[in-house]
Structures are given as structure tokens and as C-alpha cells.
N, C-alpha and C positions, 0 to 999 in steps of 0.2 A: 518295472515292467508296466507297459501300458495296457491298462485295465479296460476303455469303454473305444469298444473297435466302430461305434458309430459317429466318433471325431476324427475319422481319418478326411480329407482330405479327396474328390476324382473329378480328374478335369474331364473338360469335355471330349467328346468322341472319342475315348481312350479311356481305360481302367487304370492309369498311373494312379499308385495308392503312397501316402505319408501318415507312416505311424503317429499315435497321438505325443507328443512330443517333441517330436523332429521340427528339425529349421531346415529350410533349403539355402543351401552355401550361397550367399551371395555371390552373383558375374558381375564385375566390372565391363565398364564400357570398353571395345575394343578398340587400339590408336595402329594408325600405321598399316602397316601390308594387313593383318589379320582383319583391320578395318576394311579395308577393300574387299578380301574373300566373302565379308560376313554381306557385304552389299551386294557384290555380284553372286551368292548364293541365294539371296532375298529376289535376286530380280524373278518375273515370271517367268520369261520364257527359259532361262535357264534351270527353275522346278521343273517347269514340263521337263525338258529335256531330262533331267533326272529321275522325274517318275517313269516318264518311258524307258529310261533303260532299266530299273529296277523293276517294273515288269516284265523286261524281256521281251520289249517292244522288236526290237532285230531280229528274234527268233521267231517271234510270233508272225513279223513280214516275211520272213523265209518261209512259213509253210503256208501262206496266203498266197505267196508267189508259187508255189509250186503246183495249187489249187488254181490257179488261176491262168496258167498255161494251159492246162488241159480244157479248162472252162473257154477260154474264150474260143480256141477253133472248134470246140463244140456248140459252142454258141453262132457261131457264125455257120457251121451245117445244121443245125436245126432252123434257122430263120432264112436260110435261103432256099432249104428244099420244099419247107412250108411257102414264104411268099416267094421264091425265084421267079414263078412263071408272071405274078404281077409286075416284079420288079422288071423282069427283061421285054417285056411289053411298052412299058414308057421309058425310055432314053432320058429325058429332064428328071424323073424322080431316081432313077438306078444312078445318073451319076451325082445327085443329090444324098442318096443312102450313100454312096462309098466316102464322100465326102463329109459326113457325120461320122462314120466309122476312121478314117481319117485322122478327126480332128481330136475321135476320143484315143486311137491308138495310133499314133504314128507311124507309118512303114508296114502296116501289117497289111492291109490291100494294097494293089496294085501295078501296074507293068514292075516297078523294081520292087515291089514289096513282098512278104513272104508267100503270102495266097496273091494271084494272080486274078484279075476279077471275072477272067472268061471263064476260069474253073468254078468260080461260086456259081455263075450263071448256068453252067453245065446241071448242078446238082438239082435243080428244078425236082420237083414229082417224088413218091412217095412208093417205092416197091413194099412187098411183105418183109425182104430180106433189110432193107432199110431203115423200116417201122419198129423192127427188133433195133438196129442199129442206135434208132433214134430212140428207145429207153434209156439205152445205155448212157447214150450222150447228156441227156437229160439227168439223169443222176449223178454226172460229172461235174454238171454245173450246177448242180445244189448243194456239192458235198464244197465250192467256192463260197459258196451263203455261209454253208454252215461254219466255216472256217475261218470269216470273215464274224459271226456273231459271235464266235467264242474269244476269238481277238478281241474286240471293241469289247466286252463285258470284263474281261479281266483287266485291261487298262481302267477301267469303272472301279474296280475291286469289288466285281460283282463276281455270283457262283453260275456255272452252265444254265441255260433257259428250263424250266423246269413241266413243259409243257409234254402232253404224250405226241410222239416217235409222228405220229398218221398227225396231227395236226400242225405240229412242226415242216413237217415237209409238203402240207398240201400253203402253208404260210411262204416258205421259200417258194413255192414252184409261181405262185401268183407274183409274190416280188421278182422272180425271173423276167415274167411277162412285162410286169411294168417296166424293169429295165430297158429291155427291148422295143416295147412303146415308144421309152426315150429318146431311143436312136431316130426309130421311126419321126415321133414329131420334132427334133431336130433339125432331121431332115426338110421336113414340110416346112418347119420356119424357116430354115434358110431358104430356100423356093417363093415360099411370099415374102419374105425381107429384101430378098433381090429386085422382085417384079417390084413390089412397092416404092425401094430407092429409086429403082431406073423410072417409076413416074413422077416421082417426085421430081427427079433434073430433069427429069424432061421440062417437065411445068415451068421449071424455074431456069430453063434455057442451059443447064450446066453438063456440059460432057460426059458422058460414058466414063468413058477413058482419059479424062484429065486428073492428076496429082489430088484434088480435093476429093473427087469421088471416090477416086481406091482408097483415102486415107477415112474416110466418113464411112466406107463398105467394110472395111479392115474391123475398125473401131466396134460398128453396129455387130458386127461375126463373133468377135472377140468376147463380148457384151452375154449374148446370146449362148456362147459354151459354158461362159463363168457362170451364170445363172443355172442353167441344167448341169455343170458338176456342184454347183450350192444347193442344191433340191436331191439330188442324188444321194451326197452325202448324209444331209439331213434324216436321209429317208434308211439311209444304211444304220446313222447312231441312233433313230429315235424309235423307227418303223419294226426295221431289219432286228438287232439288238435287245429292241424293248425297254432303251434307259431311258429312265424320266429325267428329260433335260427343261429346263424350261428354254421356252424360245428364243428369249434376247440371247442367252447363252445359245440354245443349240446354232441359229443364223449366224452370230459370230463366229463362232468354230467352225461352222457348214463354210461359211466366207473363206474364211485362212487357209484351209486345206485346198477351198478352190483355186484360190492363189496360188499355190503351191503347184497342184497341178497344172494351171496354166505355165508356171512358169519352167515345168519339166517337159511339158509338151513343147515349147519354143526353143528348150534347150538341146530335143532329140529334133527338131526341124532344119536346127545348126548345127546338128553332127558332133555337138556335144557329151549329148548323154546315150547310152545306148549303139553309136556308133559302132561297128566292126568291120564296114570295107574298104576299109583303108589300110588296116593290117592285115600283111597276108598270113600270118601263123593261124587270123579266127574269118578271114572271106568264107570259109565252107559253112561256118558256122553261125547264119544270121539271129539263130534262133537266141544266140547268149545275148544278143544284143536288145531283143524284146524282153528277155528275162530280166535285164537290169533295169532295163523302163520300168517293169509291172512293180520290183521290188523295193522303188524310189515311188512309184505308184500307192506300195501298203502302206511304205512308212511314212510318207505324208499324213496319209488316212489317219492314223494311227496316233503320228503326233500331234494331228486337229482334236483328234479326241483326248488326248492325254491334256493341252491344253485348256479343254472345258471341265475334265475331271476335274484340274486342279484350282481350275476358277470354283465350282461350285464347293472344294473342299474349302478353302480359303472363305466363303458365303457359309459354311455350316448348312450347305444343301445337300440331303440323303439323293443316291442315286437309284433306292432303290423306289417301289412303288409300293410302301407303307401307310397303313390309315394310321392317322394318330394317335390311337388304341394300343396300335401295333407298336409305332415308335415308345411311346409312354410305358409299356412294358417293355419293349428294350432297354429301356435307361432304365428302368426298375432292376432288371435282372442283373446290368452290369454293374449299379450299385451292392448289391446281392454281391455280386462275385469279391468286390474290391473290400467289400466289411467282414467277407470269411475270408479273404487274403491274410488280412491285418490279425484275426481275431490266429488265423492258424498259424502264420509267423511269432504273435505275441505267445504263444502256447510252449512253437520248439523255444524261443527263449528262456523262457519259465522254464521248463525242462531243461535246458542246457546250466541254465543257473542250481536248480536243485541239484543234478548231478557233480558240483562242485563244492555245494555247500555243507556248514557243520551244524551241529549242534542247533538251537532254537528256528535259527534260521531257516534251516532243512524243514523244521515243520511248518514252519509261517508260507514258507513258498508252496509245501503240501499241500495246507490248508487253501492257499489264495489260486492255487491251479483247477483244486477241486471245485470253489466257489465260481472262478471264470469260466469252467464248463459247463456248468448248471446254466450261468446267466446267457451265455451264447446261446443252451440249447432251447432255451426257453425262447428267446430274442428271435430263435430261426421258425419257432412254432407261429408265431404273429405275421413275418414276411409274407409277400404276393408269390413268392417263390419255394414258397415252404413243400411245394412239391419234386424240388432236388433235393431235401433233407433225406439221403438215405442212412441206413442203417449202420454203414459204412463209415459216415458221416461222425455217426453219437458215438461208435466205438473207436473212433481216431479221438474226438474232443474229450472222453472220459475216463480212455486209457492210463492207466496209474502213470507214474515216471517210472522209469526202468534205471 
């Protein structure tokens, strides 16, 4: 029986415990096909991908998608009935905003798109019957935040934001705003990146409308989305979330998912993804087709995040926001856990061995279970943790054999 439970054995960030004694089996090197699986399971992007489904990364996009339909044509009736009247006043910035909105949701304004842009225009102004409306709508789009922070934290294998209810949602409703913002100054860059290019050839004698310009205006546009969904995001895992990422990580994951999205945006541009009027059994039905965008949408998100999870796991970087007071008694308490593991395992042994045994022996294992209970409980009165030593506790370690 292994007598001194403080030679066990705990690795890090995990409580695996090795009784004093134990060897760990040797693994040979693996040859052949199981070589190859153990490579291609080592690789990262394929962790991510694994961590995100054992999250429940899929399900978690489903109800982010489902949050996020309702959120966005409320979003887009709250911001037009608020600035409509500005917006339909200047013709270069209104088709500058639809064009942002555009570029972040494809097909969803416009002559063929699902909202129509003379209807947003219509909604201008602000009645009483409205202004109730416009609660509603409002809390539509926060319950998208909130559905969106409990995603991104459980891919973290973090627990719900632990903040009160009124300061949680006055934190959402101001991140609403900035999002919104976003659109807005999107907008305005593209407006002055326009004016700016067209002075530029000019200066430099180079056409409008010649093959360089549209490829250098393409380029500069392209440029300009990638950056505002890389800040966006950012601001969903670091802001929105509250996970302590550090930056070189968070901007590299903020990046890949912008990628990501750009390249789901390019792919509903070519009627690749999201498509539906081309088949007649879903033309009635444009709306499934923005549904698959937005769901290709979370799970990007989603796998950007699970990606940096798994970088900062692999760094032994905590996601949560711990002093190192805080951490230092974590590792305290899980060593705690892993030396009453051992000490309670070595006990039922000793116990299962007395209940077997004869004569001398039978008292020698009596005596030596009695002695290991004394010395444990003594060992628990000294810990930083000696205030989980319950009662409970002394009458499981001192309990006779039965």
C-alpha cells in the first residue's frame, strides 16, 4: 500500500494523479498509418477544429444564427428610423451606408435584396407607438450580444460573465452602438477613399475607368472591410466576452476569422453560398438563404476563437483574468485535490486488502490504516486548504474497515 500521498505525481493544468509507486507504461514511437493520424492530429488547425466541435461549436452557431436574424432587421429599424431623415437628405452618404451594409451582409439591401432601400427610407421619424416598438427591437439585438458572449466564453472554457443583469446590458447596448458606428464610419471611409483615389489619378494623369484604377479601388475597399471585420471581432472576443487574450494572439485570430469572412462574403457575391434563386422549391424563400450566410457567419467567429483558445492552451496562457494570488491558490487547491485523490484511493485499497486478509496480517493492515488516517488528517490540518477539511471528511478517513 502506498503510504506518503505527497509523492504522487500532477501535471500541469490538470489534476492527473500517479500513486506513489506506479510507473507509466511506456508508448513506443508510432510507424506507418497511426504515424500519420498522430501527425495530422498534432497539427493546429485540426485541434481547433476538434476543440470546436467538442464545444459544441455547431450548436452554439445555431442559436447565434437564430439571435441574429431577428437582431439584424432590428438593427437596421432602429438605425434608420433614428438617422433616416439624415441619411435620405444626402444621396452620396445613403448610398455610401447601403453599401457598407452591403459589404457586411450581402443581399440583404436593395432593389433585389430582402429589405428594399426605399422601405428603410420610409421608416424616418419616431411616433410613440414606435418608440415602444423601438424597446422591443432593442432588446432583440442585445439578447444577439448576449448569445454571442456566452458562445465565445465557453469555446474559452470559461463560465457565464458573472457581472449584475443592469450592467451587463447597459455594456451590451453601448457595444451595440459602436457596432453601428462601424457601419457608419465604413461608410465615411469609403467616401473619402473614393474622393482621395479619384485625386490621386487624377494628379497622376491615370483614368477613372481604366483596368488599374478599378483593380487599385477593388484592392483599397477589400483592405478597408478586412480591417473593420479585424477590430470588430477583436472587440466581440476581447471587449464583448471579456477574455484575456493577449494581442499578438487576439489580432491574429481577429485576422483569420476576418479572412474567413471576407471570403464568405465573396462566395455569397457568386451565388455560391447562401444562394436560393435559382431553385424554385426555396425562390419564396430568401430568408433561408441569409440564414446560411449568418450561420457560416458564427462559425467562422467561433472557429477564430477556438483557434486562439487553443494557441494560448498550447502557451499555458490562463483565459481567465486571475491575479497571481489567485492562480497560486489555484494550483494550491488542485494539488490539494490530487493528494486527497491518492491518499482516498490508498485507503479503499487498504480496506479492500484487509477485507481479504488473515490472521497477523489482518492486524498489521488494521494498525497501518489507522496510522495513515491519523497522518493524513494531521497533513490536512497544515494545508492552505484546510478549510475543505470537513467533518465528513475525518469520518470517511477514520472510519474502521467494515
Amino acid at each position: 500500500m502506498a503510504r506518503d500521498a505527497d509523492a504522487q505525481a500532477v501535471k500541469d493544468r490538470d489534476s492527473a494523479t500517479t500513486a506513489v509507486g506506479a510507473r507509466p507504461t511506456p508508448e513506443g514511437p508510432k510507424t506507418g498509418f497511426a504515424a500519420v493520424i498522430a501527425k495530422v492530429l498534432a497539427w493546429r488547425p485540426v485541434r481547433t477544429l476538434l476543440h470546436y466541435a467538442s464545444e459544441g461549436g455547431a450548436l452554439l452557431a445555431a442559436g447565434m444564427t437564430y439571435q441574429a436574424v431577428f437582431a439584424l432587421f432590428a438593427a437596421l429599424w432602429v438605425a434608420f428610423s433614428v438617422l433616416g431623415v439624415v441619411i435620405a437628405a444626402n444621396p452620396a452618404f445613403q448610398e455610401a451606408i447601403f453599401g457598407a451594409i452591403d459589404s457586411a451582409v450581402p443581399g440583404l439591401v436593395g432593389n433585389d435584396g430582402l429589405v428594399e432601400s426605399g422601405a428603410l427610407l420610409e421608416t424616418s421619424g419616431l411616433s410613440w407607438t414606435g418608440a415602444i416598438a423601438l424597446v422591443g427591437l432593442v432588446l432583440t439585438a442585445l439578447g444577439f450580444l448576449a448569445s454571442m458572449r456566452d458562445a465565445v466564453r465557453r469555446v474559452f472554457d470559461l463560465p457565464p460573465a458573472s457581472q449584475p443583469v443592469a450592467l451587463q446590458k447597459a455594456k451590451d447596448l453601448g457595444l451595440a452602438v459602436g457596432f453601428g458606428a462601424v457601419i457608419l464610419i465604413s461608410a465615411i471611409t469609403s467616401v473619402v477613399s473614393t474622393a482621395a483615389l479619384g485625386a490621386v489619378f487624377r494628379f497622376l494623369g491615370i483614368d477613372d475607368n481604366s483596368l488599374f484604377a478599378d483593380i487599385v479601388g477593388r484592392i483599397v475597399g477589400y483592405a478597408i472591410v478586412f480591417i473593420i471585420d479585424m477590430l470588430t471581432l477583436a472587440a466581440a472576443y476581447r471587449i464583448l466576452s471579456a477574455v484575456k487574450i493577449p494581442l499578438r494572439r487576439l489580432l491574429v485570430g481577429a485576422g483569420i476569422g476576418a479572412f474567413a469572412l471576407g471570403v464568405l462574403k465573396a462566395a455569397v457575391t457568386l451565388g455560391l453560398v447562401g444562394g436560393t434563386g435559382q431553385n424554385p422549391l426555396l425562390a419564396g424563400f430568401a430568408i433561408l438563404g441569409l440564414m446560411i450566410f449568418l450561420n457560416f457567419v458564427c462559425q467562422a467567429m467561433l472557429i477564430a476563437a477556438s483557434w486562439i483558445a487553443v494557441g494560448m492552451h498550447d502557451a499555458g496562457i490562463d483565459a481567465r483574468s486571475l491575479s497571481s494570488e489567485e492562480l497560486e491558490l489555484e494550483q494550491a487547491r488542485k494539488l490539494e485535490d490530487a493528494r486527497r485523490l491518492v491518499a482516498r484511493t490508498n485507503l479503499e485499497t487498504a480496506k479492500n486488502q484487509y477485507r481479504t486478509a488473515r490472521g497477523i496480517r489482518k492486524w498489521r493492515l488494521a494498525r497501518q490504516i489507522e496510522r495513515d488516517a491519523r497522518a493524513e488528517a494531521r497533513r490536512r490540518e497544515n494545508v492552505p486548504t484546510v478549510d475543505e477539511y470537513t467533518d465528513e471528511d475525518k469520518e470517511n478517513l477514520t472510519a474502521p474497515p467494515r
